[in-house]
VEXKE-370628 format. One line per field, with one value per residue: residue number from 1; residue in three letters; z, y, x of N, C-alpha, C, O, CB in turn. Coordinates in steps of 0.1 Angstrom, whole numbers, plus 5000, padded with zeros to 4 digits. Each point is the difference from the previous one (the first is absolute). Last residue first. Glycine has a CB too. Example, Ala and Ser with C-alpha at 12.3 -4.5 7.8 and 13.67 -1.06 7.14 Angstrom:
BEGIN
k: c(2|1)
r: c(SER|ALA)
nz: c(5071|5021)
ny: c(4978|4949)
nx: c(5128|4991)
caz: c(5000|5000)
cay: c(5011|5012)
cax: c(5009|4991)
cz: c(5008|5000)
cy: c(5011|5012)
cx: c(4992|5009)
oz: c(5001|5007)
oy: c(5011|5000)
ox: c(5005|5010)
cbz: c(4977|5005)
cby: c(4983|4988)
cbx: c(5007|4971)
! end
This chain:
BEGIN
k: c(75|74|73|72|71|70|69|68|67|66|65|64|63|62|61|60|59|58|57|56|55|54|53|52|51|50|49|48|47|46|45|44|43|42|41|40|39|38|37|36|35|34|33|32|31|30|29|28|27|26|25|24|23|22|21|20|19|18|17|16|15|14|13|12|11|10|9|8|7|6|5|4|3|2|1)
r: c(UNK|UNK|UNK|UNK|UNK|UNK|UNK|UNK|UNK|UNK|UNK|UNK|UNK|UNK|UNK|UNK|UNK|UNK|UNK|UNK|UNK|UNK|UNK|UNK|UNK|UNK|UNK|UNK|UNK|UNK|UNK|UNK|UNK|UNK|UNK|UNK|UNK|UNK|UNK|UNK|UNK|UNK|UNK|UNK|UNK|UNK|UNK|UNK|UNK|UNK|UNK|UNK|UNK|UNK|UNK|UNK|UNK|UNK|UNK|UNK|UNK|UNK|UNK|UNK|UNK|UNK|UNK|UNK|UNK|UNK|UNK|UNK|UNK|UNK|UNK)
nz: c(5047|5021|4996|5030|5012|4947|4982|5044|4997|4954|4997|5031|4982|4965|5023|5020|4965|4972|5033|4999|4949|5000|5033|4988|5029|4964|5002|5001|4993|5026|4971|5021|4950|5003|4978|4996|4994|4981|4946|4991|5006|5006|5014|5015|5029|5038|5014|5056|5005|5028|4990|5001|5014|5042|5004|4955|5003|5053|4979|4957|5022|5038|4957|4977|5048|5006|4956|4998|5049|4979|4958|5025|5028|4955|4979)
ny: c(5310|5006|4949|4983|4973|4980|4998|4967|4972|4999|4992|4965|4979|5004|4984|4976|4991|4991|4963|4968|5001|4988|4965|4988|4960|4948|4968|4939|4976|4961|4988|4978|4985|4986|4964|5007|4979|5022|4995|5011|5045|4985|5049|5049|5015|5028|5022|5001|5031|5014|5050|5014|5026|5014|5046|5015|4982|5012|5040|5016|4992|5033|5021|4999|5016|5047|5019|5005|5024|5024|4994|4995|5029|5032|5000)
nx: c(5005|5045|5009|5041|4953|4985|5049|5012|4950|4997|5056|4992|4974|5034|5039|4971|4975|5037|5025|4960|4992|5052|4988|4949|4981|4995|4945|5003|4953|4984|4956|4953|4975|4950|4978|4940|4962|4968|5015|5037|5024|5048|5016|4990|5040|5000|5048|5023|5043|5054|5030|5050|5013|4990|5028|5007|4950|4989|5029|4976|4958|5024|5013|4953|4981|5041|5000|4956|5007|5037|4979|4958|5022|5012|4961)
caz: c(4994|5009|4992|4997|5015|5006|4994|5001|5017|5001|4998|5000|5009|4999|4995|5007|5012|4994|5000|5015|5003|4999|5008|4993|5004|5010|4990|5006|4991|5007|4998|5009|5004|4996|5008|4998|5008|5012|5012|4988|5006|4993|4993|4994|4990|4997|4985|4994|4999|4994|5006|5000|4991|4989|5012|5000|4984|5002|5014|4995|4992|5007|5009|4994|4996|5011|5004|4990|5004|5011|4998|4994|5004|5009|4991)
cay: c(4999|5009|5007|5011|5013|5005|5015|5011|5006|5006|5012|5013|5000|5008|5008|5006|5007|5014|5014|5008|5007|5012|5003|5006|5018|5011|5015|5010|5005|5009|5002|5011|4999|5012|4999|5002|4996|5004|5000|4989|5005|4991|4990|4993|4998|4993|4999|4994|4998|4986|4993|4995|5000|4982|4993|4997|4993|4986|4987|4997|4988|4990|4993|4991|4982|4990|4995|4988|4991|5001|4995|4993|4985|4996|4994)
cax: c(4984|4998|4991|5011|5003|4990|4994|5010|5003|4984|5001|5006|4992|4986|5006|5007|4993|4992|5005|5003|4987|5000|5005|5010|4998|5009|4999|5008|5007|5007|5015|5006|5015|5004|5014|5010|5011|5005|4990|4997|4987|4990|5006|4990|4997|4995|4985|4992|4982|4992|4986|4998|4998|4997|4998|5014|5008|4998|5005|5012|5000|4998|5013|5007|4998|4998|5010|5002|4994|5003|5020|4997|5001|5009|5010)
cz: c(5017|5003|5013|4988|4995|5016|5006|4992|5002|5012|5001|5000|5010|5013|4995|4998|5009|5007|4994|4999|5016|5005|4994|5006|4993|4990|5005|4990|5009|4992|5008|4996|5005|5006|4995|5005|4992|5001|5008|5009|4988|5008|4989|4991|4997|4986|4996|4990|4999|5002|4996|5002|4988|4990|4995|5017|5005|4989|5002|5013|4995|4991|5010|5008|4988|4997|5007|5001|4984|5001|5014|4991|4991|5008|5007)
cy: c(4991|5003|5011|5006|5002|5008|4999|5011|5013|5007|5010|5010|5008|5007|5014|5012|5005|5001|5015|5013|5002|5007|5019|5008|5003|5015|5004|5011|5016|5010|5015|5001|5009|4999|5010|5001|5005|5002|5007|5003|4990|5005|4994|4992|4993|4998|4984|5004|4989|5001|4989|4992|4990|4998|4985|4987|4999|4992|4989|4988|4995|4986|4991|4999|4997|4990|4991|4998|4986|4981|4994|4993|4989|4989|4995)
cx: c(4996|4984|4998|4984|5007|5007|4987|4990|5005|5005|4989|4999|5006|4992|4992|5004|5002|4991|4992|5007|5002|4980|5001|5010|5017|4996|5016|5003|5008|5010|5003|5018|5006|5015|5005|5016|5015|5008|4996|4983|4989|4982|4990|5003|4987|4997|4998|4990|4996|4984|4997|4987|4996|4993|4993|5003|5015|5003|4996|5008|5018|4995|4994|5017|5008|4997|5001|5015|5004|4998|5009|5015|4995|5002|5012)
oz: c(5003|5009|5012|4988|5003|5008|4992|5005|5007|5000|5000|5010|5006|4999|5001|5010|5005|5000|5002|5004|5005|5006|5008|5006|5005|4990|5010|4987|5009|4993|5000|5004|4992|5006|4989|5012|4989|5006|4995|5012|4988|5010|4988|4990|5010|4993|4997|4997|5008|5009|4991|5009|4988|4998|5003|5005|4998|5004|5003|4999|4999|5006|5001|4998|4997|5001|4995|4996|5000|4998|4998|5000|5007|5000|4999)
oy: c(4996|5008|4996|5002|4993|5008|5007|5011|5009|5011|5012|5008|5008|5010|5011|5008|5008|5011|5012|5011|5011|5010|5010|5008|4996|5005|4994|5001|5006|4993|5011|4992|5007|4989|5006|4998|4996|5010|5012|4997|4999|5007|4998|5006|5000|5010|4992|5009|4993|5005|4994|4992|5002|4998|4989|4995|4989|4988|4991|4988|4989|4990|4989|4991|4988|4991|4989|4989|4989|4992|4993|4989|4990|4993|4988)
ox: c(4989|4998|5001|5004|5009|4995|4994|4997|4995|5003|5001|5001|4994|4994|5004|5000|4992|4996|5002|4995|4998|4997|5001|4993|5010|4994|5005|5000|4994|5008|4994|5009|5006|5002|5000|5002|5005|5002|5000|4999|4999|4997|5001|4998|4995|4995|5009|4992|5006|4993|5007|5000|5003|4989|5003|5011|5007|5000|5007|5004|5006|4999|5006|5008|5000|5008|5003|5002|5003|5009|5010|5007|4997|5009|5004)
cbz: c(4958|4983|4967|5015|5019|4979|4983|4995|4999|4991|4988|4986|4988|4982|4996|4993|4991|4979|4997|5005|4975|4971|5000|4980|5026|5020|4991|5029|4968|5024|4974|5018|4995|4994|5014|4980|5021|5000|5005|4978|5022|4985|5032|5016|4990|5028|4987|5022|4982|4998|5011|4991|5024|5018|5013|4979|4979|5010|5007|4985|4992|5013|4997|4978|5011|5010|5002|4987|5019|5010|4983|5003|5015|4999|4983)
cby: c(5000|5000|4984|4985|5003|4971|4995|4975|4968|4970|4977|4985|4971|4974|4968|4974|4984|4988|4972|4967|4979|4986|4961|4990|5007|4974|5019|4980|4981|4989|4973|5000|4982|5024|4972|5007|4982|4984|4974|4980|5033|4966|4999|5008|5004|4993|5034|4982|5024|4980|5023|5017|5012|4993|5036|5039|5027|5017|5023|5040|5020|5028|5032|5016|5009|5022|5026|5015|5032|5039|5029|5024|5020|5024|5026)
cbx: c(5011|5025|4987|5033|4989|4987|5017|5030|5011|4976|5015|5003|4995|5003|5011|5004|5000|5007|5017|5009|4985|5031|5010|4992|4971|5034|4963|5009|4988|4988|5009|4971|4995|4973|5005|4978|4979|4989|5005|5029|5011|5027|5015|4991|5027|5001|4998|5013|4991|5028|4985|5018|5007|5010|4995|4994|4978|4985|4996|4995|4964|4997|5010|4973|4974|4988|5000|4978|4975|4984|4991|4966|5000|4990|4987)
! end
């Protein structure tokens, strides 16, 4: 139990940083416009997300704290 708190700390502060390093992404999604037949079209759109600034801090701030209460458990 200890290292498992230990370890899920860790990757949520290490998700929290890389959020706070680029908070920011981009994807693609494919659409499908028309479709007559064979034959169809489709429309590559580019689209951007951001990463909420409070959900960073709560991974930061959670992941913290996993860490502290898995090494301060005596088990």
């Amino acid at each position: 139990m200890k290292r498992a708190l230990i370890i899920i700390g860790a990757v949520l502060i290490l998700l929290g940083v890389a959020a706070v390093l680029h908070p920011t992404y981009t994807y693609h999604h494919q659409e499908q416009v028309a479709k007559v037949g064979p034959f169809q079209a489709t429309v590559d759109e580019e689209k951007s997300a951001q990463i909420p600034v409070a959900a960073t801090a709560t991974a930061l701030v959670a992941g913290l704290a996993l860490v502290l209460i898995g090494a301060r458990m005596k088990i």
